[in-house]
Backbone bond lengths (Angstrom), bond angles and torsions (degrees), N, CA, C in turn:
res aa  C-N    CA-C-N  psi(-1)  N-CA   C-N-CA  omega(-1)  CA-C   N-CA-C  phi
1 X - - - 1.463 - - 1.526 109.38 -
2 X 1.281 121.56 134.46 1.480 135.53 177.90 1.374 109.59 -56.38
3 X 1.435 131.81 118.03 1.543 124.88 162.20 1.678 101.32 -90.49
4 X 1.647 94.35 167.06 1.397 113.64 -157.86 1.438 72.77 -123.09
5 X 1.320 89.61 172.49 1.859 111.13 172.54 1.677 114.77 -172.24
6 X 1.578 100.58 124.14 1.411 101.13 165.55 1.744 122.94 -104.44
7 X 1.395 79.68 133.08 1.889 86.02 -166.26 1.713 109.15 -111.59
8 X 0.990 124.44 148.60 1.889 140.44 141.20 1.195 120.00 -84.31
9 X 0.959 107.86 131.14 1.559 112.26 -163.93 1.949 96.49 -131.50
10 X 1.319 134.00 116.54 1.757 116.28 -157.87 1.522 71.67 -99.40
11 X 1.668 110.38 141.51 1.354 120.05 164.03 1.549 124.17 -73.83
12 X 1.222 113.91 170.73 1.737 101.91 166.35 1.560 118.87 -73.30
13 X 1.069 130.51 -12.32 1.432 141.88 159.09 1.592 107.08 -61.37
14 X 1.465 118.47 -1.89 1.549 115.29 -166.73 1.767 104.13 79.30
15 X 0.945 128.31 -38.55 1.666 130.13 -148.43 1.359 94.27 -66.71
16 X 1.598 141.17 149.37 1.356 156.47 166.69 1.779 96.35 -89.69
17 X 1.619 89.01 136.35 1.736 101.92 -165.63 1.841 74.76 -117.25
18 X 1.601 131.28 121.33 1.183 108.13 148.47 1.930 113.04 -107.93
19 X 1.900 101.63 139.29 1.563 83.65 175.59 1.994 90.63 -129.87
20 X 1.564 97.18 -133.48 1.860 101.98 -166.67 1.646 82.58 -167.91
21 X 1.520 95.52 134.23 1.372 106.78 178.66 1.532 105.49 -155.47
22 X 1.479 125.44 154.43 1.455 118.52 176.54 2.138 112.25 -101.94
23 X 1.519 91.41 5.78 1.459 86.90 158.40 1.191 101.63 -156.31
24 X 1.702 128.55 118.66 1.037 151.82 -99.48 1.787 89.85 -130.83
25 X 1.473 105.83 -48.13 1.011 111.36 -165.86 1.944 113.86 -90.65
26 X 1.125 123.30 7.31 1.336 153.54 -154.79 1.623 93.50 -117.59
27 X 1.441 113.44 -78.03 1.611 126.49 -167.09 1.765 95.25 -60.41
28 X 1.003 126.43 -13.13 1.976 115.14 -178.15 1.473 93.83 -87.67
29 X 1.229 113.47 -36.84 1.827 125.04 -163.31 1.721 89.43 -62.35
30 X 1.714 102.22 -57.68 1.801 98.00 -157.84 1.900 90.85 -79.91
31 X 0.755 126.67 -5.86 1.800 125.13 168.26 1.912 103.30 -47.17
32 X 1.602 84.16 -77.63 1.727 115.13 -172.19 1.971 99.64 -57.72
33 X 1.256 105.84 -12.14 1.580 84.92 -175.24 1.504 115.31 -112.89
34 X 1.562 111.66 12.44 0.802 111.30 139.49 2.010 87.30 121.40
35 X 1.192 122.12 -1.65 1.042 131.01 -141.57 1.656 115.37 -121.38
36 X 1.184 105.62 -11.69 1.570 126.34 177.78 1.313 120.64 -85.16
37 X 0.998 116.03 -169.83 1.918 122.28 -175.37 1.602 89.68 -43.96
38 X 1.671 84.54 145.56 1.256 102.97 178.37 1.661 136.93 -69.69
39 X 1.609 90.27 -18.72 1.372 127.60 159.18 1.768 117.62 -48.99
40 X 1.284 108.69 -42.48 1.469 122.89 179.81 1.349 115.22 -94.45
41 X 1.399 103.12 -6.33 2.193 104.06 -166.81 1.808 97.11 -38.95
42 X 1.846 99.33 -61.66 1.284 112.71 -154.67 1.572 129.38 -97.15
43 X 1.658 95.63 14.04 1.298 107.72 165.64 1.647 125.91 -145.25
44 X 1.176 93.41 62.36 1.445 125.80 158.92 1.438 125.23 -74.96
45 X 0.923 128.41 130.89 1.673 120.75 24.70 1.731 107.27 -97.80
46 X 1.382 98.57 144.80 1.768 99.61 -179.07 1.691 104.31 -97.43
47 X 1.447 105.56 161.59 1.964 104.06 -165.78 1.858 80.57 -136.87
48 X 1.231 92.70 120.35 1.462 109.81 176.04 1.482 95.67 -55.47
49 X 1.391 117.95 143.72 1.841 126.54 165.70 1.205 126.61 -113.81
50 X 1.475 98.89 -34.54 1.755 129.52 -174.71 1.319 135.75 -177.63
51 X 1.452 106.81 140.63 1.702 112.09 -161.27 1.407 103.85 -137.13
52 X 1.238 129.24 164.10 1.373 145.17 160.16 1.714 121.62 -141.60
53 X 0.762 80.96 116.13 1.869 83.25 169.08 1.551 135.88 -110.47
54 X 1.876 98.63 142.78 1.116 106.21 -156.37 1.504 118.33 -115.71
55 X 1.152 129.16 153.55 1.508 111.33 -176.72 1.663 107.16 -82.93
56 X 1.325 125.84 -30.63 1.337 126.68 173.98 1.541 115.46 -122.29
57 X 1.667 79.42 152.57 1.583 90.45 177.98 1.838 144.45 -31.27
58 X 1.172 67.76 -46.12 1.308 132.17 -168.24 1.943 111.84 -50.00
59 X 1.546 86.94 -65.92 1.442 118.65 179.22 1.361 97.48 -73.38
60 X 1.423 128.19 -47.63 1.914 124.42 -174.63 1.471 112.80 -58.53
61 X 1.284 97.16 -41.72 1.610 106.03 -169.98 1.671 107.43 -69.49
62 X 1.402 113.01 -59.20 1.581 95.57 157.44 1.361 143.25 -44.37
63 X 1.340 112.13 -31.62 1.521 130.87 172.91 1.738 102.94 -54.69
64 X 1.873 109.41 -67.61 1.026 115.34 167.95 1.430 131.86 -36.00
65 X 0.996 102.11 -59.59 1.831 113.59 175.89 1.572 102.44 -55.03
66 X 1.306 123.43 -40.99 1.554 110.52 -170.59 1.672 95.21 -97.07
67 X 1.467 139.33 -12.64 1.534 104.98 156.80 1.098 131.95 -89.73
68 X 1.283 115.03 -15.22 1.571 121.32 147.50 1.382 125.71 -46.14
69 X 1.401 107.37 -12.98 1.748 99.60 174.85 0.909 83.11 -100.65
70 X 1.724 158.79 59.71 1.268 134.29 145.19 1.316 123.18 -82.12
71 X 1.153 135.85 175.46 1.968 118.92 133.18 0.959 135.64 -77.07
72 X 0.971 123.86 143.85 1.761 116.11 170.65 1.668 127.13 -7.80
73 X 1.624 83.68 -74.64 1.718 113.74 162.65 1.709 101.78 -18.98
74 X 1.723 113.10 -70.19 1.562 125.77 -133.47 1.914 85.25 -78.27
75 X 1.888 112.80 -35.68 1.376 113.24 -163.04 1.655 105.74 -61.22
76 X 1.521 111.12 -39.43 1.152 128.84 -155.06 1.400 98.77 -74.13
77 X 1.850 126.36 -17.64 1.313 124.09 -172.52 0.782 107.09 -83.88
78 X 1.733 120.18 -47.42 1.384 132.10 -176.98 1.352 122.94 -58.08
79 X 1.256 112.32 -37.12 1.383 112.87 176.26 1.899 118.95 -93.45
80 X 1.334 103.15 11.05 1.647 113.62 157.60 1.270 110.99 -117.54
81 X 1.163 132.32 7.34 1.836 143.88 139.73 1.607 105.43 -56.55
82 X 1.239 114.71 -57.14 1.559 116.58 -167.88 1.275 103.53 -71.92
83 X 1.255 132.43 -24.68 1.621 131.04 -162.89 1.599 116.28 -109.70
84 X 1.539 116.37 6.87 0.909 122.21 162.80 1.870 131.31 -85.94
């Protein structure tokens, strides 16, 4: 079965890009090459921060939608929660 994954990716602008992809390690490659959300064209290179994975679609895309409503502030906590 396909896993999903929602990732942060902090841009070179500093700014947190969050998206959802089912190969995790592929979507940072087409980010950095210039080729990904349009959001990322022009601030490359992006440095993965944090991911979660999901067994359904389904479940990522909600995940996504509710860390995308974060702030900056709330992304920047969450992803120094995981790295501690």
């Amino acid at each position: 079965m396909a896993k999903w994954w929602v990732y942060m990716v902090e841009c070179s602008d500093g700014s947190i890009y969050t998206g959802i992809t089912n190969d995790l390690d592929a979507r940072i490659d087409k980010h950095n090459s210039g080729k990904g959300a349009k959001y990322t064209r022009g601030r490359t290179p992006v440095v993965l921060k944090a991911n979660w994975e999901y067994e359904l679609r389904s479940e990522a895309a909600k995940a996504e939608f509710a860390f995308k409503k974060l702030s900056r502030m709330e992304k920047m906590e969450l992803i120094s929660t995981l790295h501690q």
